[in-house]
C-alpha positions in Angstrom: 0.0 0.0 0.0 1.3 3.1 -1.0 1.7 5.6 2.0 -0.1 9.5 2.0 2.5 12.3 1.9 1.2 15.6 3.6 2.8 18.4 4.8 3.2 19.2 8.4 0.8 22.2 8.3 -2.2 20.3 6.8 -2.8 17.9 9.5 -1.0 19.7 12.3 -1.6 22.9 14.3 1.4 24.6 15.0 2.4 27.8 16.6 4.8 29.4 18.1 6.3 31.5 21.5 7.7 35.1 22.8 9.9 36.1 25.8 8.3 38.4 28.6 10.1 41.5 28.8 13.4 41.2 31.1 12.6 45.0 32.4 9.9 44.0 34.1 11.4 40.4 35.7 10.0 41.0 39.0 6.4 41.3 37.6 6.7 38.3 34.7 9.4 35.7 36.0 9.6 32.9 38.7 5.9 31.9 38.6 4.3 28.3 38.1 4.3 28.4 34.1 7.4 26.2 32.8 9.1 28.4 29.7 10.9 26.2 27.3 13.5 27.8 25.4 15.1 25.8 22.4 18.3 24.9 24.0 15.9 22.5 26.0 15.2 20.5 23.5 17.4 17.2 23.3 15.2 14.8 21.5 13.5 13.6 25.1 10.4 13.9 26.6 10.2 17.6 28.4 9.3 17.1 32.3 10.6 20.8 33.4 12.0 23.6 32.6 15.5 25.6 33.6 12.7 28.8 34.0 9.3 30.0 34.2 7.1 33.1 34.0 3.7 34.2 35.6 0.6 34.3 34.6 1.1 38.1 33.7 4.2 37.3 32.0 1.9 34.9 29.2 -0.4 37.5 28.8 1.6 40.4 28.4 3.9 38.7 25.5 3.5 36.3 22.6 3.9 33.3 25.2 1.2 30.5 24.7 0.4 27.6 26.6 1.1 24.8 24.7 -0.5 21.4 25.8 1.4 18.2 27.6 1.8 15.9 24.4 2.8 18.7 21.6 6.1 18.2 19.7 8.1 21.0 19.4 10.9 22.1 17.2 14.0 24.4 17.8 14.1 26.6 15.2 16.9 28.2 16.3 20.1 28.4 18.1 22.8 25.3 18.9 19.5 22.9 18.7 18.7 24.0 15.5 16.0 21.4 14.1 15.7 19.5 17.4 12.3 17.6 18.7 11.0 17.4 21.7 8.0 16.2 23.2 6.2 18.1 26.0 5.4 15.9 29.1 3.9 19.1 31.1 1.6 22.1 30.3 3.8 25.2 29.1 4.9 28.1 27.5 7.7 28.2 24.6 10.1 30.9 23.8 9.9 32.8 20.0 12.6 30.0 19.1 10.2 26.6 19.6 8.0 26.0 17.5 5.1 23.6 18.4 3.4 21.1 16.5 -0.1 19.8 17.8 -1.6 16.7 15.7 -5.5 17.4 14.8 -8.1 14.9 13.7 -6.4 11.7 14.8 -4.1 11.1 11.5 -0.4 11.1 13.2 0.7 9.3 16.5 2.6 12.0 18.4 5.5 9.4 19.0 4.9 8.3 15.3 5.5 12.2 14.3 8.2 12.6 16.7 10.5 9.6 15.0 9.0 11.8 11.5 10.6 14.8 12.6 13.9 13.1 14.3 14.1 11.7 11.0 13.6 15.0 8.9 16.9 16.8 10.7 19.2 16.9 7.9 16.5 18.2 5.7 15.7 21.0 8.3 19.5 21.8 8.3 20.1 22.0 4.4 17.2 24.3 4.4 18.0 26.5 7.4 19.2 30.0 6.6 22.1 32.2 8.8 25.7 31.4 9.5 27.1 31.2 12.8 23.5 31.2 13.9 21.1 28.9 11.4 17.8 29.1 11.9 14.6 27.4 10.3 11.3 29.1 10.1 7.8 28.4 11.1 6.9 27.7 7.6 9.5 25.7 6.1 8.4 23.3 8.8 4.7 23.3 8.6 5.7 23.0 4.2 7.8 19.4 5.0 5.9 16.1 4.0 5.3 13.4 6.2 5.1 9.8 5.0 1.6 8.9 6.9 0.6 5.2 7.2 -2.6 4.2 8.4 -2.5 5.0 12.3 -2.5 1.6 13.6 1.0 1.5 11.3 2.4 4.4 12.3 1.8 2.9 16.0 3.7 -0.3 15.3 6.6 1.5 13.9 6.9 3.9 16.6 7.1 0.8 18.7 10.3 -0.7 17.0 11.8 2.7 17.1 11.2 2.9 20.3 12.9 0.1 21.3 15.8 1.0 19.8 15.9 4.3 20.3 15.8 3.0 24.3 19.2 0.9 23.6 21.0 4.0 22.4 19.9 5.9 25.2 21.3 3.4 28.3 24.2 3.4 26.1 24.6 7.2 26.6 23.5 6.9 30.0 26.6 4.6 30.5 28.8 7.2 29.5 28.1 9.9 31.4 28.6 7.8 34.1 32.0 7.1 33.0 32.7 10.5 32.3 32.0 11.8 36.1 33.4 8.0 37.4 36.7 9.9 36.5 36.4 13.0 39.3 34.3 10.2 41.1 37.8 8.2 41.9 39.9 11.7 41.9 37.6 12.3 45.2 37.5 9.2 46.6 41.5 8.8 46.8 42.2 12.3 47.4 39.2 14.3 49.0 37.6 17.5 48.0 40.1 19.9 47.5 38.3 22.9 48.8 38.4 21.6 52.3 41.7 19.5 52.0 40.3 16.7 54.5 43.4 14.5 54.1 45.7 17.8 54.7 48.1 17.6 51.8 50.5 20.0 51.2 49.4 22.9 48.9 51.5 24.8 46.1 51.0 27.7 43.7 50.7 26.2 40.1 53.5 28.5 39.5 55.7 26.5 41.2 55.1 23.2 40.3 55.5 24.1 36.2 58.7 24.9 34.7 57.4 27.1 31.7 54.5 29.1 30.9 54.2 29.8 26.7 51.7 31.2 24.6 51.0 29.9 21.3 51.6 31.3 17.8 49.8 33.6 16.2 50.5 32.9 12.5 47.4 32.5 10.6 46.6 29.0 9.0 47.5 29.1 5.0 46.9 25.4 4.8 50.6 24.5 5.2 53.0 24.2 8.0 52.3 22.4 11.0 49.4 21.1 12.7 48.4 23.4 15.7 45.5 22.6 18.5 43.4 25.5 18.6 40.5 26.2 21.4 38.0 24.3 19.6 40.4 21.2 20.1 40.5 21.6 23.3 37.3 19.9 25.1 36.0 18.0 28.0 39.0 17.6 29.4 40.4 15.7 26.0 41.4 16.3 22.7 38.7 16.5 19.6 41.2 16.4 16.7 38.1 16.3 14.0 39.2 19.6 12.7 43.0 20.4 12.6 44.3 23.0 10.6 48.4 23.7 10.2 50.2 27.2 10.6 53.6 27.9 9.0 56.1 28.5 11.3 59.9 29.1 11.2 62.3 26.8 12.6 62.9 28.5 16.1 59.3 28.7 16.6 59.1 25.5 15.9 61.1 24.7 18.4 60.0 27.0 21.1 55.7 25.8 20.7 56.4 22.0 19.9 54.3 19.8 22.4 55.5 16.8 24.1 53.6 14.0 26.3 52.2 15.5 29.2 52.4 19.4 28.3 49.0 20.6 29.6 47.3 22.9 27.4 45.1 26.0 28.5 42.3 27.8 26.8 42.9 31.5 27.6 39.8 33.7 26.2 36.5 32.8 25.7 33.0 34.7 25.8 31.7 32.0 28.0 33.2 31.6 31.4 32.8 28.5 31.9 35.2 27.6 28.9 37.8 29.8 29.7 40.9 27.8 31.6 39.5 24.1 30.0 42.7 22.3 30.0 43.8 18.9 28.3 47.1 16.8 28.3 49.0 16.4 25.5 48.8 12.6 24.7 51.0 11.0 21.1 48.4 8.3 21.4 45.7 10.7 20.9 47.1 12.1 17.6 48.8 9.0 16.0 46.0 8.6 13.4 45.3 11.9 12.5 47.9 11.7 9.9 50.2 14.2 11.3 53.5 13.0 13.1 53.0 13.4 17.1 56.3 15.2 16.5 55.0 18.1 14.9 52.2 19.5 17.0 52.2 23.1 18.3 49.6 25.4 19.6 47.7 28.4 18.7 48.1 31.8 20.4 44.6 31.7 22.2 45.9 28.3 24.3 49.1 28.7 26.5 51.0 25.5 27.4 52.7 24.9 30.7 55.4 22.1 30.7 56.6 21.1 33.9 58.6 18.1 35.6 56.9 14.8 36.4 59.0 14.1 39.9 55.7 15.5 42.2 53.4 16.0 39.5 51.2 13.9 37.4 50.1 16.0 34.3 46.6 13.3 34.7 46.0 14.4 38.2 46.8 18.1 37.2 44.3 17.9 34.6 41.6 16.3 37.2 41.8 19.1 39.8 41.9 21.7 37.0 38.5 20.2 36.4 37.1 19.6 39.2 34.7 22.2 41.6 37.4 24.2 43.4 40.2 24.1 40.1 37.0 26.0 38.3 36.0 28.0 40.9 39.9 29.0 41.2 39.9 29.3 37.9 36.6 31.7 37.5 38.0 34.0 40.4 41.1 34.4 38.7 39.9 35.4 35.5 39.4 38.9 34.3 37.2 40.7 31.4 37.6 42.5 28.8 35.2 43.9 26.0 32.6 40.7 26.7 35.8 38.5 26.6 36.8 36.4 29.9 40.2 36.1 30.0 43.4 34.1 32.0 46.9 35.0 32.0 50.2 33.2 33.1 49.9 35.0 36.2 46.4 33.7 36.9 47.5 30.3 36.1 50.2 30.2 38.2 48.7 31.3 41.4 46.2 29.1 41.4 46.8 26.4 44.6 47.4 23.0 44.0 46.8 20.3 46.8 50.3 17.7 46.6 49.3 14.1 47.1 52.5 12.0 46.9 53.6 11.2 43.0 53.2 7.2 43.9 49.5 7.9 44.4 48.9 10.0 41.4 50.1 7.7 39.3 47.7 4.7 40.6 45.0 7.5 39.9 46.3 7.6 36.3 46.3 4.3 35.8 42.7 4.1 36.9 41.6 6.8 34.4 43.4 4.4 31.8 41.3 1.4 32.8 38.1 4.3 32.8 39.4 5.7 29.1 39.3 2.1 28.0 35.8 1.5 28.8 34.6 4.8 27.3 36.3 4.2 24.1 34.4 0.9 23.9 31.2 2.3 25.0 31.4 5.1 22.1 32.2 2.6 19.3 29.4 0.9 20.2 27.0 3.7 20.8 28.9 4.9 17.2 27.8 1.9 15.7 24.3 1.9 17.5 23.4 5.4 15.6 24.0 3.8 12.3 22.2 0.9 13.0 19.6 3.4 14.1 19.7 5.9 11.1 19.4 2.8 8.9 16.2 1.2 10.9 14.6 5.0 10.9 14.9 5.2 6.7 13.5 2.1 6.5 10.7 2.7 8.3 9.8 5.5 6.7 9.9 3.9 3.0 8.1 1.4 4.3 10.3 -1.4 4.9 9.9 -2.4 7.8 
């Protein structure tokens, strides 16, 4: 049986939200309505929301309630063509828009795998550069394959299923990724209150050399340097490399080698600025570049010091952990809506002083933990693909 296409907008209502005023916060925020922004959406079922406004907030703005059940879509912003489905009664932001089924043709978790599925589509047809967006109407324009209901029912079923699979997978890994500071606090206590009375030193004395990066511009030849957006999650992303030319002394001066931590020194966010990650040749032995030839950009500075007290591992884990950031955010400084750390910052920041023997079982426990995660996100690799391949089937009507 050949399957109806119809466009969004000629089975579905859809709508979309506004932001209360922020002059008059006192009067429209903090009341019982959840308000959804975009960023919230993370293909999940919506129980709450990070705010909410009052009742004279929805009625003095383009808020709407939206009911428990709608689907919405980020239209813009980082989420750009995400789905969500709303668990609770609220009110959106101008970003979401909502999508409400009428007259019983689409299951919402029928329409929801639809949508998922419809992402790359949204994407090619978004509009903007550093900020994409979609609009209200190219969504309500895209076709829907629709099967008769009872169909649509058992497909969202199998997708559901599987869709299940992938996220315990993920569940696993954020597990894995806070097991890390998990052990770091179990074998050396929290460092803000120093239970276990280590010794503490200024990060300036415990590294050897402070160096900023270069600030040759990439040409597309030269050597490959790590930049900010390498730098991540405590780890390397080397997805996008580029290489800078540099002369031989510089060279020389900005090449990395096993352990050098590396520090990102502006950012507009906060939060980002001081990220830090080791240095690993492991890490960059199949990007196609020898480990021998990294250097660093000019917006990371590298701090190289000697391994007789310090592990660069355990370095890296109280950088990251409540007190290194909170250090870390203190210590920082501002400067035309940039958030900024220098050597100096770095180097006073205090460092508890465990004994090197016990660093270095730590290390070899965030081995055995690295391990497991790379498994876990082969597999959960391998589980999207599976995934992506069941979705198009279902949807050409193969299953």
């Amino acid at each position: 049986m050949k399957w109806t296409e119809k466009a969004i907008g000629t089975f579905c209502d859809t709508g979309s939200g506004g932001t209360p005023t922020r002059d008059r916060a006192a009067e429209f925020y903090g009341g019982s309505i959840p308000w959804v922004k975009s960023g919230e959406l993370r293909e999940s079922i919506i129980l709450n929301a990070s705010e909410t406004i009052t009742e004279a907030g929805l009625a003095n703005s383009s808020a709407k309630l939206v009911p428990a059940g709608a689907l919405l879509v980020a239209m813009y912003g980082a989420t750009v063509g995400r789905v969500g489905i709303l668990g609770i009664e609220a009110a959106t932001n101008q970003a979401v828009c909502h999508i409400i089924p009428k007259n019983g043709e689409a299951d919402t978790r029928y329409l929801f795998h639809a949508l998922q599925s419809k992402l790359p589509e949204f994407l090619s047809r978004s509009v903007g550069g550093a900020q994409p967006n979609i609009s209200q109407e190219i969504i309500r324009r895209t076709s829907i394959s629709l099967p008769p209901l009872k169909e649509q029912r058992r497909i969202a079923a199998i997708l559901d299923k599987a869709d299940t699979l992938r996220q315990k997978r993920r569940a696993a890994l954020q597990k894995l990724d806070s097991l890390t500071q998990s052990i770091f606090l179990d074998m050396f206590g929290d460092p803000t209150s120093n239970p276990k009375g280590w010794a503490i030193l200024p990060l300036g004395e415990i590294v050897d050399e402070f160096r900023y990066g270069t600030s040759n511009k990439s040409e597309g030849v030269g050597k490959p340097a790590l930049r900010i957006p390498n730098v991540i999650g405590g780890t390397l992303d080397l997805i996008e490399l580029k290489t800078v030319p540099v002369d031989d002394a510089e060279f020389r001066r900005l090449r990395l080698e096993d352990g050098d931590l590396l520090f990102v020194r502006t950012n507009g966010n906060q939060d980002n600025v001081g990220r830090c990650a080791v240095f690993d040749r492991k890490l960059v032995e199949g990007t196609g570049y020898s480990p021998d030839d990294f250097i660093f950009a000019s917006y990371l500075i590298r701090a190289r010091f000697a391994r007789t007290k310090y592990d660069p591992i355990f370095l890296r884990e109280f950088l990251l952990s409540s007190e290194g950031r909170r250090q870390l955010k203190r210590l920082s400084k501002t400067s035309a809506g940039q958030f900024n750390v220098n050597t100096e910052s770095l180097g006073a920041i205090r460092v508890i002083q465990p004994p090197i023997l016990s660093q270095q079982v730590f290390r070899r426990s965030v081995d055995t933990v690295g391990k497991l995660r790379t498994r876990y996100s082969t597999g959960l690799e391998v589980m999207n693909l599976q995934f992506e391949s069941l979705q198009h089937r279902a949807f050409q009507g193969e299953l």
